[in-house]
N, C-alpha and C positions, 0 to 999 in steps of 0.2 A: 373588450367590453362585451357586457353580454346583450342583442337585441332581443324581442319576444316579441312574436305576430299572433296578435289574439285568435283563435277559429272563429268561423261566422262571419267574417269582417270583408266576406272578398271582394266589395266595392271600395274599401279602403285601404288594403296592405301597403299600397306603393305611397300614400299618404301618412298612416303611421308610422313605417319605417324613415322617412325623413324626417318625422316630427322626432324619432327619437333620435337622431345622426344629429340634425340641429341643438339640441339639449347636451349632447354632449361636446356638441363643437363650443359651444357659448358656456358653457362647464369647464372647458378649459383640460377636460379628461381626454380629448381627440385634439391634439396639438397642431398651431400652423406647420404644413410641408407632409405631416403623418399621411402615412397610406391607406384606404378605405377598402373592406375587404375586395378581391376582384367578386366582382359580379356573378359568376358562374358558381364559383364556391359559395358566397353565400348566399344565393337562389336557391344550391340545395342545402344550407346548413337550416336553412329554414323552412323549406319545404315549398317556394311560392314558387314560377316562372320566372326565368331571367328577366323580362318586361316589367314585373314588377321593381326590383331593384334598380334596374338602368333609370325608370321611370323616377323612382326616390332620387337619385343620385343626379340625373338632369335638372332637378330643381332646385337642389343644391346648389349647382353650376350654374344658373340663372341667375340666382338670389343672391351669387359673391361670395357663399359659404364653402364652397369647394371650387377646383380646379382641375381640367383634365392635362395632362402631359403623355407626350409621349413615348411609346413604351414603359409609362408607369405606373399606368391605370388612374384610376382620380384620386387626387390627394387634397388634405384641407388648407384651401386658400391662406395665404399670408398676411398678416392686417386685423385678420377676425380678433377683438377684442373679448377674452372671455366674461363674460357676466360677474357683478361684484354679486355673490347669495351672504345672504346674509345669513350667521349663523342661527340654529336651531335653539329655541331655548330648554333651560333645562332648572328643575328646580335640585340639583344633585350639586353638593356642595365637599372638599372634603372634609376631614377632621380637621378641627382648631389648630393644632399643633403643624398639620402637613399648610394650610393655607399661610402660616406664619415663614415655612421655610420657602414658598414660591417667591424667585428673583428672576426677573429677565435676562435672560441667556446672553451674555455679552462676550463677541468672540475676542480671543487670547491675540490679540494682533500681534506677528512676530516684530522686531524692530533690527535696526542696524549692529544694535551695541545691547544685547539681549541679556540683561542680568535678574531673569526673575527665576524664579525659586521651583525645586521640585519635578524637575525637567532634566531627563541624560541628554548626553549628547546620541542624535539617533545616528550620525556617521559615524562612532565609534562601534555603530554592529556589526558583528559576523557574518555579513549579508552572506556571502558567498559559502559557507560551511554551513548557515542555516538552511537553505535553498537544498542543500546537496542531502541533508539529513532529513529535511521534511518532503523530500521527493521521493526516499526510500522508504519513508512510511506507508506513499498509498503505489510503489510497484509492486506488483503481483503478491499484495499482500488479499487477502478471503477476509473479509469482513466477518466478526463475530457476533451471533447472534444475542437480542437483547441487548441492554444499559451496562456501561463500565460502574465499577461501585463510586460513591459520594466521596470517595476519600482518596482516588484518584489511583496515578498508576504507582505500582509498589515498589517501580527500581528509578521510578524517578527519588521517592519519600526514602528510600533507601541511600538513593544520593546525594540529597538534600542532608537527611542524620548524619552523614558522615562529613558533610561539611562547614556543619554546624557543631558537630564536635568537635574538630578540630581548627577552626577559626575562630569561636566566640566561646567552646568552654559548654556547649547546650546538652546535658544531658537527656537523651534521645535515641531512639532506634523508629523504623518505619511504621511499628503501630504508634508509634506517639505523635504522628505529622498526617494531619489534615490538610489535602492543596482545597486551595479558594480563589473565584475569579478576584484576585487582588487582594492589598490588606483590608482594603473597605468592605467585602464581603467577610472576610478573618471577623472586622469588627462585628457586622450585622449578628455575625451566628452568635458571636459571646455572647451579645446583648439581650438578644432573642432568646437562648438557652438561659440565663442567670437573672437576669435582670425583669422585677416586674413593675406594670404601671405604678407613677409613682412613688418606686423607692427614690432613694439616694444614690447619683452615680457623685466622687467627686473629678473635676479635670484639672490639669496644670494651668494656668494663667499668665502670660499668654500661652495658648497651646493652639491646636491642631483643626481648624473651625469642621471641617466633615465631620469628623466623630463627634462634636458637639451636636452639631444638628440632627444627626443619626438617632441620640441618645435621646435629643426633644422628640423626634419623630415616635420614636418607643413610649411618649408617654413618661420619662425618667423625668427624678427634678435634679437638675445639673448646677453644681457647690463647685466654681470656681478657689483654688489651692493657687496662691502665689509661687512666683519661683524666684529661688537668688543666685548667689553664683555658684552654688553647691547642689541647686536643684528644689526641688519641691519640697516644701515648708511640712515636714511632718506632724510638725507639733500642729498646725492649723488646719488639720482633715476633721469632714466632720466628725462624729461619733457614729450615726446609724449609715453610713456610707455601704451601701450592699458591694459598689465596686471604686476601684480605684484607675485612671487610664492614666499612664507615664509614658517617658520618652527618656530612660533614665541614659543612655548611653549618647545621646547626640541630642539636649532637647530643644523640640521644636516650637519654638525660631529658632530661642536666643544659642543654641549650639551648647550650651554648656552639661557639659556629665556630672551626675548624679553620685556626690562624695560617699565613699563606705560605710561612713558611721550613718549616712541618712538613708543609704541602704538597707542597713541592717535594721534603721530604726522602720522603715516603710516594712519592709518584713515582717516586723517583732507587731506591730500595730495591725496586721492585716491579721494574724494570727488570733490575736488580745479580742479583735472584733469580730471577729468570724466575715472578712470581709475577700474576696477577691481582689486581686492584680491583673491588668491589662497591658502587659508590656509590648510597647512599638520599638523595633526595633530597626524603624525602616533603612540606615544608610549604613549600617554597622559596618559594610565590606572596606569601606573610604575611615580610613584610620591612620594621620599622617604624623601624630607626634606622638612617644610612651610607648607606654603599654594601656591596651585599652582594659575597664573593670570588665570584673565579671559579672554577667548579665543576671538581673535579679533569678532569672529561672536556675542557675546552677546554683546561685546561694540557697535556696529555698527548702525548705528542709518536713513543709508540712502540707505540698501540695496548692496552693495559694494561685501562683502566677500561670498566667496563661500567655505564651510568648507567640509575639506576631511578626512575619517578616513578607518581606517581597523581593522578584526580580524585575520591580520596573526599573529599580535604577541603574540595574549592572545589566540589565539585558533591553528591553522593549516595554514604555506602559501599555501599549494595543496588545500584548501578550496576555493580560488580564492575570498573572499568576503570584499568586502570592501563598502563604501556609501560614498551619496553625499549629503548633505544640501543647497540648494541652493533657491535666493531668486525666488520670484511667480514668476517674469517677464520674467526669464529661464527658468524654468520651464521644459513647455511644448518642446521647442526645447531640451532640454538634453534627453527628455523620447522619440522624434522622434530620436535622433543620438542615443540610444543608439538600440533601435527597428532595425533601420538600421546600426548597425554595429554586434551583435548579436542577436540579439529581443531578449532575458530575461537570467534571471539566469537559475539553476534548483531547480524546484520546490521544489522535495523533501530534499535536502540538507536547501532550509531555512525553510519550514517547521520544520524541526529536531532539528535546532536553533531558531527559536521563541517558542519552547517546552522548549528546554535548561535552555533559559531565562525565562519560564512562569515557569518551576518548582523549580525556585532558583539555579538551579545545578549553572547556568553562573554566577552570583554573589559568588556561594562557591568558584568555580573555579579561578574566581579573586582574591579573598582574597589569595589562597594558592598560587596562583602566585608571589602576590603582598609578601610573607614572605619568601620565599625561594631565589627571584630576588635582597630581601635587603639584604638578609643575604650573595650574594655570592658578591654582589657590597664593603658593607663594608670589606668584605675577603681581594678585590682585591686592593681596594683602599689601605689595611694597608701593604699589600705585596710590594705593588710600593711603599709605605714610607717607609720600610723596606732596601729594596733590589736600588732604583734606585732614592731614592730624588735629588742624586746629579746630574743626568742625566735628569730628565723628574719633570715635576709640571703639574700639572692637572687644565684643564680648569674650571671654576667652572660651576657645572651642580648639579642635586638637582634628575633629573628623566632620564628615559629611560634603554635599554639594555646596553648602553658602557659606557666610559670614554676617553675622548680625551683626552690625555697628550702633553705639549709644549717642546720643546728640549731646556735643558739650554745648551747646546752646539754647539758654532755655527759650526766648523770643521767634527763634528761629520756625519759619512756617514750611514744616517739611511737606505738605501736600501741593503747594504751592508750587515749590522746590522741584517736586517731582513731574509733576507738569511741564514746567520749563524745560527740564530733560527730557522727556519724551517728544515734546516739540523738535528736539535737535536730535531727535533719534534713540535716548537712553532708555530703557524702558527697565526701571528699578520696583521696588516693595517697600510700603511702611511698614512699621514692628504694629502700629495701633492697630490695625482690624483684628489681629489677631489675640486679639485682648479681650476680653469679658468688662474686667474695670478698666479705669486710667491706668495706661501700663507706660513702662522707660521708652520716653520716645526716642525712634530711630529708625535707621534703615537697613534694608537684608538686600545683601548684591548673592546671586547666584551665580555659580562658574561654570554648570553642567551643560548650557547650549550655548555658549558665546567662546570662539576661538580665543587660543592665549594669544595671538597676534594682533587683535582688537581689543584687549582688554585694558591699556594703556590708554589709546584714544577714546575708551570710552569712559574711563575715570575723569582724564581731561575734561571733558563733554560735562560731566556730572559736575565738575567742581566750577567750569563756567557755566556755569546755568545757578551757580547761587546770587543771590543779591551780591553785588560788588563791593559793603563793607566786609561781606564773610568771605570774598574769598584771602585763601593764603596766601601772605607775605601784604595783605591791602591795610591799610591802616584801620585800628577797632577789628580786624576777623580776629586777633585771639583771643 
């Protein structure tokens, strides 16, 4: 903290200086046990006689606001209750649209039998190969001078094209990939570059709540698009829709892929309107039945789609890294929005991952992803045909971390429901928040942080915690 000893004042230095050591102790800015500078040094940081500050500092020790120890110099007493202040008013208010999206920050409590959604497993990282790659970033490497460019490093986006060519079919090379701290920034720049106050974005229903709110925060007016089991309802977009945002490969929730004639028709419409695509393609790597389609960006034939991807779920979400594929004509305006909203990643971090990738490790990595993700998916699936067929059927999905299930009960009080399990340790997802309308009710179990050797008892757990005519084999559960 900083003090200041007015000039003029030299009847009172040793008085104001406490007044202001007190202020900070009851501020709660100078903590009980914290150490108060030694005396000598700041005698002369300030310019007064040592007598002056001993002098402050004895009255402190008097008054119970501090304490001397030894060998430690005086530290601030323990006990001192810092002052409640009350905050400063303000007539500054934000926009209508940003005070609509303020929620009270409620932390993500882990639980025993952890099935919610969106989340890898963070033991499943390379801790030890990461460590050893981002150590060789900063030895005796010379720091260069100035900003890395907005579009990040060119043999990471280099590594990235090439395995997105050859894993999902992305037509691409490293000028066509912009990195972003995650897909949520991917989304910001689209939105911010294409989209203005006002227009017409439409979304999936249920679909993705960030990019919803993202899209109100811009000022967008957001046209809810039903989904079936073939994906988003073409025929039902609106007309002046400036953009479209999908999940055609995995969507989220309900897990279901996006058939090729609704494909080809979201294509043929986005063209007919002059309208953009916003394709999520966040889990694509986790692919456990078929062949997965080809991702609208390679179908696309008149520049339309904009493909968005990330490595929080095969790598770290504290990595922040995710990309952008977008066609030439954007280009250059996404690499200004993004300069101007943070100018670049950090270096060293994609450095560390186009190593990753250059040494094979990120391919090993996925593979052992890609075997342990199936193995706890079939777990789950046979546990909920187990334990709750009579209660929940599973939307059909082939990929990803979850599984949506649909409620074969209509009476059935899934929040309720949900509660009860958590109480016994479950901690599961409703399908309804993630709705705009009334959508199929049900619930989403996540596989990504809960061991496959728990996933059993915790099905169990879930299926006793229903009211005891529903559960299975009870008389009335089917």
């Amino acid at each position: 903290m900083e003090l200041e000893i007015a000039p003029g004042r030299q009847g009172r230095l040793s008085r104001d200086l406490y007044q202001q050591l007190r202020t900070a102790i009851l501020d709660g800015r100078l903590a009980a046990g914290e150490p108060l500078p030694a005396s000598r040094a700041l005698a002369a940081k300030l310019g007064v006689s040592r007598n002056t500050v001993l002098g402050a500092y004895g009255r402190l020790t008097a008054e119970g606001f501090a304490s001397g120890r030894a060998g430690a110099g005086t530290v601030v007493a323990a006990g001192v209750a810092a002052e409640v202040r009350a905050p400063l008013g303000s007539d500054l208010r934000p926009r209508p649209a940003w005070q609509a999206l303020v929620e009270p920050v409620a932390p993500a409590l882990p639980a025993p039998f952890d099935f919610r959604l969106g989340a890898p497993d963070p033991r499943l990282f390379p801790w030890d190969e990461w460590r050893r790659l981002l150590g060789r970033q900063f030895r005796g490497r010379r720091p260069k001078a100035g900003y890395p460019p907005p579009e990040g490093d060119v043999r990471l986006r280099t590594a990235l094209a090439r395995h997105l060519a050859a894993s999902r079919a992305v037509r691409a090379s490293a000028d066509d990939v912009l990195l972003c701290a995650g897909a949520q920034q991917a989304f910001d720049l689209v939105v911010r570059v294409l989209v203005e106050p006002g227009e017409t974005v439409a979304v999936e229903d249920p679909g993705y709540p960030p990019v919803r709110q993202l899209l109100l925060a811009h000022g967008a007016r957001v046209v809810p698009v039903p989904v079936d089991r073939e994906g988003l309802l073409v025929a039902a977009l609106p007309d002046g829709a400036r953009l479209v945002y999908v999940t055609p490969s995995h969507q989220f929730p309900l897990g279901v892929a996006m058939s090729l004639p609704r494909r080809m028709a979201l294509l043929e419409w986005s063209a007919r309107h002059g309208a953009a695509i916003l394709e999520d393609d966040y889990d694509s790597e986790f692919r456990f039945e078929g062949r997965s389609l080809e991702p609208l960006q390679s179908l696309d034939r008149r520049g339309r789609v904009l493909y968005v991807g990330t490595l929080s779920k095969v790598l770290l979400p504290t990595l922040r890294l995710g990309y952008l594929v977008a066609p030439a004509s954007v280009r250059p305006a996404l690499r200004a929005a993004r300069r101007l909203s943070d100018s670049h990643g950090p270096p060293e971090v994609e450095r560390a991952l186009a190593d990753l990738a250059e040494d094979g490790l990120f391919a090993r990595h996925l593979r052992r992803l890609h075997r342990i993700y199936r193995s706890r998916r079939a777990r789950l699936l046979s546990s909920v045909e187990r334990e709750l067929a009579s209660v929940l059927e599973p939307w059909p999905a082939a990929a990803g971390l979850h599984v949506a299930l649909r409620c074969r009960v209509e009476d059935l009080d899934l929040a309720a429901w949900a509660t009860r399990a958590r109480a016994s340790g479950v901690a599961v997802e409703l399908l309804g928040p993630y709705g705009i309308r009334p959508t199929t009710p049900g619930l989403a179990l996540g596989y990504g942080l809960i061991d496959e050797t728990r996933i059993e008892e915790g099905v169990r757990r879930l299926a006793a915690a229903l009211p005891p005519r529903r559960r299975q084999g009870a008389p009335g559960g089917g």
